[in-house]
Backbone as a chain_set.jsonl record, in Angstrom:
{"seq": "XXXXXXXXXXXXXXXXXXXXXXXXXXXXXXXXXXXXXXXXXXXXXXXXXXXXXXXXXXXXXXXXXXXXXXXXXXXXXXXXXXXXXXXXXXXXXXXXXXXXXXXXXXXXXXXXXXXXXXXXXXXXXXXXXXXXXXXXXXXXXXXXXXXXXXXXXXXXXXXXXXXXXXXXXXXXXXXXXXXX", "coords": {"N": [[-5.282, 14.862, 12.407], [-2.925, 15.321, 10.181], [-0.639, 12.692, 8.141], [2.446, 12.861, 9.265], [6.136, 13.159, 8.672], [7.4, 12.215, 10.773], [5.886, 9.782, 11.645], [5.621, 8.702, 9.679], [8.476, 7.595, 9.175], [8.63, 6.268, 11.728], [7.322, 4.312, 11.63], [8.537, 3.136, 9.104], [10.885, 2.292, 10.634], [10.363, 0.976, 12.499], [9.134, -1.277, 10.601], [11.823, -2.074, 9.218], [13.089, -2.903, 11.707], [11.96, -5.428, 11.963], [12.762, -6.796, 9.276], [15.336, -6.468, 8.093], [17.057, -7.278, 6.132], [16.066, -5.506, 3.878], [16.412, -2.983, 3.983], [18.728, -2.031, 2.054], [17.032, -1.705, -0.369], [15.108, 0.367, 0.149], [16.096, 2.211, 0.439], [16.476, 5.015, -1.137], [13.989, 5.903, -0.155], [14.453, 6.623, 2.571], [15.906, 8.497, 1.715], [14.448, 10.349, 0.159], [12.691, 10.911, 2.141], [14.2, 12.071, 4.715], [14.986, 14.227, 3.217], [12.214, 15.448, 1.629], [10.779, 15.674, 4.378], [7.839, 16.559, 5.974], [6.291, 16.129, 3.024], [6.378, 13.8, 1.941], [4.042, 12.58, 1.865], [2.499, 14.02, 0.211], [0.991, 13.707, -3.089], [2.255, 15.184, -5.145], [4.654, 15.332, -4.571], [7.32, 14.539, -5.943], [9.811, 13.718, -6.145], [9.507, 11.569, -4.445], [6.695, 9.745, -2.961], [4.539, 8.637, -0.368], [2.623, 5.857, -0.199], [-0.157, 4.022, 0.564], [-1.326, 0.63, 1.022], [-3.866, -2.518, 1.303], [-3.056, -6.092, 2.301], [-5.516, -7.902, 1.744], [-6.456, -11.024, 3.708], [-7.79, -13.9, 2.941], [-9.592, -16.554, 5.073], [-9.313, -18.822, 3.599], [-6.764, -18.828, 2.084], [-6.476, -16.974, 0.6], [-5.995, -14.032, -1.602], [-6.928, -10.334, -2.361], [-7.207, -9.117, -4.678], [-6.865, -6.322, -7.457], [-7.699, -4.772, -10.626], [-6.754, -2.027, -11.498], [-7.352, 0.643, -13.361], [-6.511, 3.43, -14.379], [-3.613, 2.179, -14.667], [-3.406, 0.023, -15.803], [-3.665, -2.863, -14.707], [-3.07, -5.792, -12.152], [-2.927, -5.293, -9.211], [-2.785, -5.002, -5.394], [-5.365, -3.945, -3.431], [-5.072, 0.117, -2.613], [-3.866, 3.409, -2.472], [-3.204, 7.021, -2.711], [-1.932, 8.659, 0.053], [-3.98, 11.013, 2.405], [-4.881, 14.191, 3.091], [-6.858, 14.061, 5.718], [-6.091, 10.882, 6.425], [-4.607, 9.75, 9.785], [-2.89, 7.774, 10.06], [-0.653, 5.183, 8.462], [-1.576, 2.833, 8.391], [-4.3, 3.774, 8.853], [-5.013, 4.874, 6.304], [-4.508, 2.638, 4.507], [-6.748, 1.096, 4.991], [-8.725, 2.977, 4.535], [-7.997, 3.049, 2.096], [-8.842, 0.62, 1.023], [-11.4, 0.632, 1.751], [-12.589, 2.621, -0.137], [-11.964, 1.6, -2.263], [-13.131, -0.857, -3.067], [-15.414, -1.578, -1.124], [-14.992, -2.806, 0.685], [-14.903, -2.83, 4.488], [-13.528, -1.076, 7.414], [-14.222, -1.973, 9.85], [-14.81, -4.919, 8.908], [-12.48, -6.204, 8.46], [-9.548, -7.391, 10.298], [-7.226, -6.318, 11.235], [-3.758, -7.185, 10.944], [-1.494, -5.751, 12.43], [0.262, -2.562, 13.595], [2.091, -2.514, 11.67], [4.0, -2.858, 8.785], [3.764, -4.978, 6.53], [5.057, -5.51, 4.35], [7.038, -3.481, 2.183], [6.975, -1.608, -0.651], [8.863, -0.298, -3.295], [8.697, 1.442, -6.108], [8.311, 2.61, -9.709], [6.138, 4.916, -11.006], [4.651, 5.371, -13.858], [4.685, 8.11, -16.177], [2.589, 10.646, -16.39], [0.938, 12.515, -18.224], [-2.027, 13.956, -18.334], [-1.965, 14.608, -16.007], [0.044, 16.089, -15.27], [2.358, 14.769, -14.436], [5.57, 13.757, -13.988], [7.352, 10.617, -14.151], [7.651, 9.281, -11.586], [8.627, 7.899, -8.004], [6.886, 5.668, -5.914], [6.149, 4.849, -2.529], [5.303, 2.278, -0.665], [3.627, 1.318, 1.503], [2.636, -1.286, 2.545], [-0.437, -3.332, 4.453], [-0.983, -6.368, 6.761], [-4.004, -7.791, 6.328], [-7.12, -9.436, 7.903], [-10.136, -11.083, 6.439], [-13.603, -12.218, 6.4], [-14.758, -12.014, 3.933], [-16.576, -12.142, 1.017], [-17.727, -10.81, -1.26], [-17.09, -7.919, -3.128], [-17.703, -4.158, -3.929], [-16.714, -2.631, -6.436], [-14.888, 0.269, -6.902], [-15.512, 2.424, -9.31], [-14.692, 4.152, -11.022], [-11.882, 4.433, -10.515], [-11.271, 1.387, -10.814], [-11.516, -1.778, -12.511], [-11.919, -4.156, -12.339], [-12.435, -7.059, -9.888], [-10.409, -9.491, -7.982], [-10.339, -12.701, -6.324], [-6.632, -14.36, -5.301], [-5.21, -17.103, -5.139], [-2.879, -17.063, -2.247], [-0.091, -18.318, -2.899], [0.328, -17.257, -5.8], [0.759, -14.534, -5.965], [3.403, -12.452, -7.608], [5.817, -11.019, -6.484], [8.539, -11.481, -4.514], [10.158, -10.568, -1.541], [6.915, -10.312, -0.953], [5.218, -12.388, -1.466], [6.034, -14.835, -0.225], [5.935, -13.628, 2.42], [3.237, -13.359, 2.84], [2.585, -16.141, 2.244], [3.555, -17.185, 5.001], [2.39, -15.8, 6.838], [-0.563, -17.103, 6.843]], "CA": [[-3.956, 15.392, 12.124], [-2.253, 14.43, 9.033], [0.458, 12.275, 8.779], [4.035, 13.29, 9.45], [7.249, 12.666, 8.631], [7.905, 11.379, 12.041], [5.332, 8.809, 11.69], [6.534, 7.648, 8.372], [9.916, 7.392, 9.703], [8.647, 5.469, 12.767], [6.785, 3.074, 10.533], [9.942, 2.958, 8.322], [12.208, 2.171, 11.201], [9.583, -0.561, 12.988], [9.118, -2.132, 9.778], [13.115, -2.491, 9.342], [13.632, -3.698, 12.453], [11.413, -6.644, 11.684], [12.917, -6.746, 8.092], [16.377, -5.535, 8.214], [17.324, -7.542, 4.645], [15.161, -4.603, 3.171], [16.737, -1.306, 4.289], [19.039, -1.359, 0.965], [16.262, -1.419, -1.478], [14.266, 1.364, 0.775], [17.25, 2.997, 0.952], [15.504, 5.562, -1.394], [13.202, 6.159, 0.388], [15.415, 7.37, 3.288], [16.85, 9.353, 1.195], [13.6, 11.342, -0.229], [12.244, 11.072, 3.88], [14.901, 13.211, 5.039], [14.967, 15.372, 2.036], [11.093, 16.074, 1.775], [10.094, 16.097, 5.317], [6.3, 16.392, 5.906], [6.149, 16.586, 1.993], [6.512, 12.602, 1.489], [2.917, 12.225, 1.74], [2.252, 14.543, -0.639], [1.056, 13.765, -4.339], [2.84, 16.363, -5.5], [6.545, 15.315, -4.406], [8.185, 13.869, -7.558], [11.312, 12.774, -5.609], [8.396, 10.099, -4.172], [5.612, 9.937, -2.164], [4.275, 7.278, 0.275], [1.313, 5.326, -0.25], [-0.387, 2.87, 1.311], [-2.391, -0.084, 0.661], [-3.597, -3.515, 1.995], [-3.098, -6.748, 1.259], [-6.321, -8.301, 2.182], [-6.072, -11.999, 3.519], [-9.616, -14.301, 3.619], [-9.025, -17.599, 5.786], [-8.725, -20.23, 2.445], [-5.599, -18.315, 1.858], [-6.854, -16.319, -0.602], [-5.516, -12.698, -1.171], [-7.789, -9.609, -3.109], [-6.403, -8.119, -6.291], [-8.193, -5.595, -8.0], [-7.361, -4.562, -11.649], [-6.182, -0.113, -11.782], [-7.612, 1.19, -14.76], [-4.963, 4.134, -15.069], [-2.191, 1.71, -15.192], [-4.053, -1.255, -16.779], [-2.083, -3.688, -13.962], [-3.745, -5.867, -11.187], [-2.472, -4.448, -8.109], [-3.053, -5.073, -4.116], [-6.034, -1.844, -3.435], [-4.481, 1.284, -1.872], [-3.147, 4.84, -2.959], [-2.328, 8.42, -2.217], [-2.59, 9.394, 1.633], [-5.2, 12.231, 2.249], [-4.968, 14.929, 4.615], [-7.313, 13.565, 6.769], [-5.335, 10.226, 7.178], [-3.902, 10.02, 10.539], [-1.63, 6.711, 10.31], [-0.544, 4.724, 7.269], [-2.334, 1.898, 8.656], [-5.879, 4.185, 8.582], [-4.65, 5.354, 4.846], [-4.474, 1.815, 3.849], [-8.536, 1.075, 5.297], [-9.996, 3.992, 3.762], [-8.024, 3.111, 0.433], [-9.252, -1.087, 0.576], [-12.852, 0.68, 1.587], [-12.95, 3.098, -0.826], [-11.4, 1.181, -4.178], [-13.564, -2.069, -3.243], [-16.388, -1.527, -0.523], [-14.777, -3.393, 2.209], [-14.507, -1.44, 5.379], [-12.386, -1.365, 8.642], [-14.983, -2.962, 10.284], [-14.739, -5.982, 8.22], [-11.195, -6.558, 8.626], [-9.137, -7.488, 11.018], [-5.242, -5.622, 10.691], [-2.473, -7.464, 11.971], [-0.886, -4.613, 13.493], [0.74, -1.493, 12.843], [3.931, -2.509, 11.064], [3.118, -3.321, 7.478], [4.174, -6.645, 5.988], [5.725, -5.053, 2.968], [7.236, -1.635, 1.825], [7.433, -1.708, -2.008], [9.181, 1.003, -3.903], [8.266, 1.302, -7.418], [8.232, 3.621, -10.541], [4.644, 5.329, -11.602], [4.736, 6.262, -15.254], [4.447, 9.711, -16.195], [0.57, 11.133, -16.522], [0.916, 14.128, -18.682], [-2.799, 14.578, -18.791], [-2.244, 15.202, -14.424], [0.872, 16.817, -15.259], [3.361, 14.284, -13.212], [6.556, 12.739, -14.335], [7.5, 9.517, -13.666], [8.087, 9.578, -10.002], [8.51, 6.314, -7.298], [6.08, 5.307, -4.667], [6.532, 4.273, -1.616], [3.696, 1.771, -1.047], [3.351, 0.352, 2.791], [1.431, -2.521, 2.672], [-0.57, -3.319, 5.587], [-1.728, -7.34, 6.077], [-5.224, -7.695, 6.61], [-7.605, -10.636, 7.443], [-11.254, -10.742, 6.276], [-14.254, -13.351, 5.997], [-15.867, -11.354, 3.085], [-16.204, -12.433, 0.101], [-18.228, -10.1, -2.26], [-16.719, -6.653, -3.261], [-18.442, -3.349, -4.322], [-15.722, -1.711, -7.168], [-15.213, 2.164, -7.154], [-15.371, 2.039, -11.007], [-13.326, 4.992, -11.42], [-10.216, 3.675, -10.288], [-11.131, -0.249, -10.493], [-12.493, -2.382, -13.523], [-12.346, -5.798, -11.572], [-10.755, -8.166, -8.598], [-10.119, -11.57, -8.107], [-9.431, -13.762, -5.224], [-5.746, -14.902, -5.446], [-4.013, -17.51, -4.239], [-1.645, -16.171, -1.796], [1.259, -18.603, -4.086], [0.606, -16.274, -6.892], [1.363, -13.256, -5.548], [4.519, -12.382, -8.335], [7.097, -10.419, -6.224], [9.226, -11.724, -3.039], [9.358, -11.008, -0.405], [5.924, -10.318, -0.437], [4.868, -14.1, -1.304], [6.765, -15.466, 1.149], [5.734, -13.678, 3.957], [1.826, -13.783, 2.696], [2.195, -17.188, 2.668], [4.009, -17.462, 6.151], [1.182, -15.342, 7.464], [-1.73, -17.76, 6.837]], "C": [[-3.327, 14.6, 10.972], [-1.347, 13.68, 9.298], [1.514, 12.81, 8.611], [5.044, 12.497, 9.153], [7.814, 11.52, 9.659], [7.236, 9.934, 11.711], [5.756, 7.909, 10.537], [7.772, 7.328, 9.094], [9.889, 6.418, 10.931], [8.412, 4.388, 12.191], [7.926, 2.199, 9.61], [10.931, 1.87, 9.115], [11.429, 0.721, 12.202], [9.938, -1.923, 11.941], [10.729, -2.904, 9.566], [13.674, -2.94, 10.673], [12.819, -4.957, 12.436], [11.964, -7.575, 10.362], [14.18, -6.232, 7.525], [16.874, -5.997, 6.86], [17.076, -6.585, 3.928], [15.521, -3.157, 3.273], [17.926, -1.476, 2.916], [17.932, -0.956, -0.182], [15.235, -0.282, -0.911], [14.748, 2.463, 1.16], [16.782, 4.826, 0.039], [14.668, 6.535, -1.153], [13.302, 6.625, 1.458], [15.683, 8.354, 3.072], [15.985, 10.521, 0.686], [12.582, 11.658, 1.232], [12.7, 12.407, 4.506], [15.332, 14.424, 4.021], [13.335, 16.042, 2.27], [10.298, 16.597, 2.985], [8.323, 15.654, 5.409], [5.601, 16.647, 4.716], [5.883, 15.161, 1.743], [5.352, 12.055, 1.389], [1.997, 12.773, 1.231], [2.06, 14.095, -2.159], [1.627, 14.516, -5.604], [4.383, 16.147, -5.076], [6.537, 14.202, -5.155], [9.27, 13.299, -7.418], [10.673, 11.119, -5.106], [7.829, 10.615, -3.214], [5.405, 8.492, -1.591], [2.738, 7.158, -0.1], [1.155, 4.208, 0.536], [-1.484, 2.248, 1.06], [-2.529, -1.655, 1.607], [-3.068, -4.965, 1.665], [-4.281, -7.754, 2.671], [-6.808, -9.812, 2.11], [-7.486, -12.929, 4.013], [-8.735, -16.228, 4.044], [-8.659, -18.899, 4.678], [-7.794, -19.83, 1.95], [-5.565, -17.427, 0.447], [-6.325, -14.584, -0.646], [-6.348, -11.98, -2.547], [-6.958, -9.186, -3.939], [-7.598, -7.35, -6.974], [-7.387, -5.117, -9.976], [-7.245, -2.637, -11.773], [-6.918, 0.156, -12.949], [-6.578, 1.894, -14.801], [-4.034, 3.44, -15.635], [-2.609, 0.168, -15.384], [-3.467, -2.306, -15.847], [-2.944, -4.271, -13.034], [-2.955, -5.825, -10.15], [-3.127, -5.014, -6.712], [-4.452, -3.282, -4.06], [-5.104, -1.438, -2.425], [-4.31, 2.332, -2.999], [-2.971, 5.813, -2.001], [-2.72, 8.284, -0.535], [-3.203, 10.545, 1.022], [-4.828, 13.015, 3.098], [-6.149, 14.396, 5.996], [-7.148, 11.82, 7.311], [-4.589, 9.986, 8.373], [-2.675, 9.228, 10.916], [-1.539, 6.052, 9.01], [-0.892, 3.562, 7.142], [-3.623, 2.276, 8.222], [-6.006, 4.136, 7.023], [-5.177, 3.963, 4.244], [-6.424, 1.296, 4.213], [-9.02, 1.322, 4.461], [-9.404, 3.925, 2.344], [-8.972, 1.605, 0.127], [-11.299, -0.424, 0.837], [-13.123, 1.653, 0.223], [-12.901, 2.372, -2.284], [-12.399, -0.312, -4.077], [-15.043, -2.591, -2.243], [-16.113, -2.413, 1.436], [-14.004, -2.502, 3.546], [-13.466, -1.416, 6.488], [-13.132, -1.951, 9.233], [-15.16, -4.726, 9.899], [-13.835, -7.186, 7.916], [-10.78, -6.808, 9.756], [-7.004, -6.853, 10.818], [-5.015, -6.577, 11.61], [-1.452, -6.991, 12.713], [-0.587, -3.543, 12.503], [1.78, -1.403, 11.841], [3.374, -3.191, 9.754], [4.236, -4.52, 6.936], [5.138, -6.398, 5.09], [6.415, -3.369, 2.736], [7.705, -2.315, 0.401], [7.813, -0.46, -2.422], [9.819, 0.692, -5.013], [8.129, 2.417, -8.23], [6.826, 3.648, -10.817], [5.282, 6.054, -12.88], [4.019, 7.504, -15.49], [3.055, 9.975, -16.636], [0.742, 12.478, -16.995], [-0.714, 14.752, -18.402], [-3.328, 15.473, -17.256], [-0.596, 16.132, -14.629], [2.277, 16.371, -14.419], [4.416, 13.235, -14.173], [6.414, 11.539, -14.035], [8.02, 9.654, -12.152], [7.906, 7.725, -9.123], [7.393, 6.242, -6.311], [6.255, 4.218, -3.937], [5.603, 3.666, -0.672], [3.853, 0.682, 0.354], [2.187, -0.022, 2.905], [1.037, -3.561, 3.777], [-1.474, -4.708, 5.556], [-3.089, -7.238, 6.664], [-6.408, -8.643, 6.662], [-9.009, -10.014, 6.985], [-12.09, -12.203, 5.848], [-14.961, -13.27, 4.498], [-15.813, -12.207, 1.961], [-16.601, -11.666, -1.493], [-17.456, -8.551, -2.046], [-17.329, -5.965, -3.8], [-17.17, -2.585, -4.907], [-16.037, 0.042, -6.432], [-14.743, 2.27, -8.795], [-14.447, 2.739, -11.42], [-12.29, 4.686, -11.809], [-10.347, 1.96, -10.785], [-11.838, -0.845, -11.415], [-12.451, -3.502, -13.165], [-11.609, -6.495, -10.271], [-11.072, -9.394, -8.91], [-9.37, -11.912, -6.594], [-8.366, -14.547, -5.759], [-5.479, -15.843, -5.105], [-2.79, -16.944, -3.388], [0.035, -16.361, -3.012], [1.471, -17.849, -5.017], [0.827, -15.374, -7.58], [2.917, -13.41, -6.47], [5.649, -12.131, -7.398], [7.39, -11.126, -4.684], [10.107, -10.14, -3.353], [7.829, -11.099, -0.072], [4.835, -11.633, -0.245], [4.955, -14.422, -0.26], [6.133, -15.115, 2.652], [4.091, -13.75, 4.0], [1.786, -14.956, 3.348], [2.617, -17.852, 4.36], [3.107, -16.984, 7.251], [-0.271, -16.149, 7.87], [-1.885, -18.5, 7.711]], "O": [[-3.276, 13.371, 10.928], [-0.947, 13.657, 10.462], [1.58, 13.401, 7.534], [4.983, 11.276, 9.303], [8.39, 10.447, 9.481], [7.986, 8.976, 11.522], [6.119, 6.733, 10.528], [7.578, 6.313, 9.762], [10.909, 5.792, 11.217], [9.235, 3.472, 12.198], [8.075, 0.982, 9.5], [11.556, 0.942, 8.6], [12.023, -0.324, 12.469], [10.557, -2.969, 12.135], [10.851, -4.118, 9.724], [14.826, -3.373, 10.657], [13.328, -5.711, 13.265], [11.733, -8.782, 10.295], [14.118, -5.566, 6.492], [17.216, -5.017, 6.198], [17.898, -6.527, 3.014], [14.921, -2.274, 2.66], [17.998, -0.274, 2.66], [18.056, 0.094, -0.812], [14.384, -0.018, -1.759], [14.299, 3.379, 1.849], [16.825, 5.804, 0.785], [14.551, 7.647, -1.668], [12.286, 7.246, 1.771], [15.78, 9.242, 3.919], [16.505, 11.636, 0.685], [11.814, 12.62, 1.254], [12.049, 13.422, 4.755], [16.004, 15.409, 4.326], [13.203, 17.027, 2.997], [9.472, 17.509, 2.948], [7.786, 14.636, 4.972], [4.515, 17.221, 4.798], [4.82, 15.134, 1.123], [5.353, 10.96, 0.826], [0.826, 12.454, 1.438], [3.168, 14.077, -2.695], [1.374, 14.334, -6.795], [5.207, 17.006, -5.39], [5.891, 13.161, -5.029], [9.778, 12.521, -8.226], [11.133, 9.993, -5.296], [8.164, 11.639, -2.618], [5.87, 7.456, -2.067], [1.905, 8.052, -0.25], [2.043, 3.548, 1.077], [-2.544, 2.845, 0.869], [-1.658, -2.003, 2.405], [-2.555, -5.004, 0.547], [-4.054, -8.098, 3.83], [-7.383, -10.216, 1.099], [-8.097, -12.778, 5.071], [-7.786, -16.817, 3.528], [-7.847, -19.785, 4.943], [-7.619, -20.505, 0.936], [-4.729, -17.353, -0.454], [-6.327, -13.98, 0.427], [-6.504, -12.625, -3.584], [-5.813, -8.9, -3.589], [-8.799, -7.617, -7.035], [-6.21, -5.46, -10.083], [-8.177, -2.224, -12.462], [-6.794, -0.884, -13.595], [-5.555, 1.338, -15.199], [-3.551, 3.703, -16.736], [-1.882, -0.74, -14.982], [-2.465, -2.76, -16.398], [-3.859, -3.488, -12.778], [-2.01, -6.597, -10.308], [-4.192, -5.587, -6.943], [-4.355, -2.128, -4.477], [-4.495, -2.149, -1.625], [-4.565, 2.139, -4.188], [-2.68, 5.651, -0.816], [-3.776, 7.812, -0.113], [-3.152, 10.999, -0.121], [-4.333, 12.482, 4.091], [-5.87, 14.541, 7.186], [-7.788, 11.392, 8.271], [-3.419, 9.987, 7.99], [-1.757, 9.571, 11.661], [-2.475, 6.369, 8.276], [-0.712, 2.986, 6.068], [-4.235, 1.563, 7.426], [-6.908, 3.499, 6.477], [-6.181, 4.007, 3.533], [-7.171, 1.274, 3.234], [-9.629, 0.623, 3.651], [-9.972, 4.514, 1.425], [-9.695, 1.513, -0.866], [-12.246, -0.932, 0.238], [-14.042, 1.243, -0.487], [-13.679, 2.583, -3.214], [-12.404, -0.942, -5.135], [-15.65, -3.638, -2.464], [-16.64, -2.506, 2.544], [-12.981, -1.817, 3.574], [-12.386, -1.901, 6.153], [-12.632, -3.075, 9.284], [-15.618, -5.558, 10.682], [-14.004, -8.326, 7.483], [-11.607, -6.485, 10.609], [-5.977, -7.245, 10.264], [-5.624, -6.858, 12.642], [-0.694, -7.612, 13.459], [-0.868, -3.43, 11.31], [2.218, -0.383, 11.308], [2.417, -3.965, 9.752], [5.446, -4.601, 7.149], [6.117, -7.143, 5.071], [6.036, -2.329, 3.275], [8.512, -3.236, 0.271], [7.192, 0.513, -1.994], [10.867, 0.071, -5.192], [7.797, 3.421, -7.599], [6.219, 2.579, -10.889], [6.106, 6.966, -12.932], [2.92, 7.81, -15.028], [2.561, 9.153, -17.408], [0.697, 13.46, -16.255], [-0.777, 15.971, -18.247], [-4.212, 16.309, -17.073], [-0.386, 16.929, -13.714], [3.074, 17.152, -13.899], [4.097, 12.255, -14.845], [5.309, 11.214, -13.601], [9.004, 10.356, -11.922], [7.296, 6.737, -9.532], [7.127, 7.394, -5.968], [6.444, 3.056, -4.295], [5.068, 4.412, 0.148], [4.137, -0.511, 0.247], [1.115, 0.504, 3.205], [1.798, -4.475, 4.096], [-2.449, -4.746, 4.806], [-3.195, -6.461, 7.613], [-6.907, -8.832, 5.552], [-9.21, -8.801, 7.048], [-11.566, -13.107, 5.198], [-15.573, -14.203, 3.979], [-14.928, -13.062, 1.962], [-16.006, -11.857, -2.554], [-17.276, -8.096, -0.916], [-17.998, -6.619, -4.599], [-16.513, -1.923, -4.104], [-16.926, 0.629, -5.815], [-13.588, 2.159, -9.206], [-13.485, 2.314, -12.06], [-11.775, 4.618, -12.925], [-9.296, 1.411, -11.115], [-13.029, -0.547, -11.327], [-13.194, -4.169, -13.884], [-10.449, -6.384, -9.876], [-11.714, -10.049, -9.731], [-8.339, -11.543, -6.032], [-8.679, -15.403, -6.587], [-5.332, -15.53, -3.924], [-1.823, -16.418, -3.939], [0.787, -15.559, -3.565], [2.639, -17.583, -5.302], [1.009, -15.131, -8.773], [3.634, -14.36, -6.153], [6.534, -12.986, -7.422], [6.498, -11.249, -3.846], [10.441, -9.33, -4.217], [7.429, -11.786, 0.868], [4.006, -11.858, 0.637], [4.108, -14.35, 0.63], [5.909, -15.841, 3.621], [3.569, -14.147, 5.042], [1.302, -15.157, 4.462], [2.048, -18.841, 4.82], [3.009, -17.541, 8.344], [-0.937, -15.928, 8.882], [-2.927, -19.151, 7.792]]}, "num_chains": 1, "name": "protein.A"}
């Protein structure tokens, strides 16, 4: 079953009660929730869409980055939900297995409630036909012993083991590193 509105909205409303500092800047995202409905997990809604990705944590406190090709940027892996996603936890799996080879098996999630909600501008892609639109990018933490990755070249021209410290944006530092 795909995912639903509801479930975003539960996810939404978990995550903010763990995180309540964070409901103005997601505010947003509220706001295109109850507007789009069971549309928000659509690639195709331009008001925003949810995505989901992980952030994948190996025990020397190391966190995965992978490098986007589209948007030249090194990034946490994840993207679009699928229709055959059923939670935005699974979404985030089958994006860290697909963009890098590491599977759900391999991982360990720290639960359902994602560590992060970022909401961010995507620059416009004339050659897919999409404005600039926001995404709404629940990021789910994730341990792992692994250490070798298998790219999906497509999407991915390299990673790198991070330091969690070097993670750019708070909150998400912060609570990386509070995680370890």
């Amino acid at each position: 079953m795909p995912i639903t509105a509801q479930h975003v909205r539960e996810t939404l409303d978990a995550y903010l009660g763990q995180h309540p500092d964070d409901k103005s800047s997601l505010a947003a995202l509220s706001e295109v929730l109850n507007e789009a409905g069971d549309s928000i997990t659509s690639r195709k809604e331009f008001r925003g869409h949810v995505t989901a990705g992980a952030i994948l944590l190996r025990p020397d406190g190391r966190v995965l980055t992978i490098e986007h090709r589209a948007l030249a940027k090194w990034l946490l892996p994840g993207g679009h939900i699928e229709p055959s996603d059923e939670t935005l936890l699974n979404a985030a799996l089958r994006e860290l297995a697909e963009e890098t080879g590491v599977t759900a098996a391999q991982v360990q999630a720290a639960g359902p409630v994602p560590l992060h909600v970022d909401a961010h501008q995507i620059p416009a892609n004339d050659a897919k036909g999409e404005p600039t639109h926001p995404h709404f990018d629940f990021r789910f933490l994730c341990r792992t012993t692994v250490n070798d990755v298998v790219l999906q070249e497509d999407e991915v021209t390299a990673y790198s083991w991070q330091p969690a410290d070097t993670l750019a944006t708070e909150p998400l530092r912060g609570r990386v590193l509070a995680s370890r």
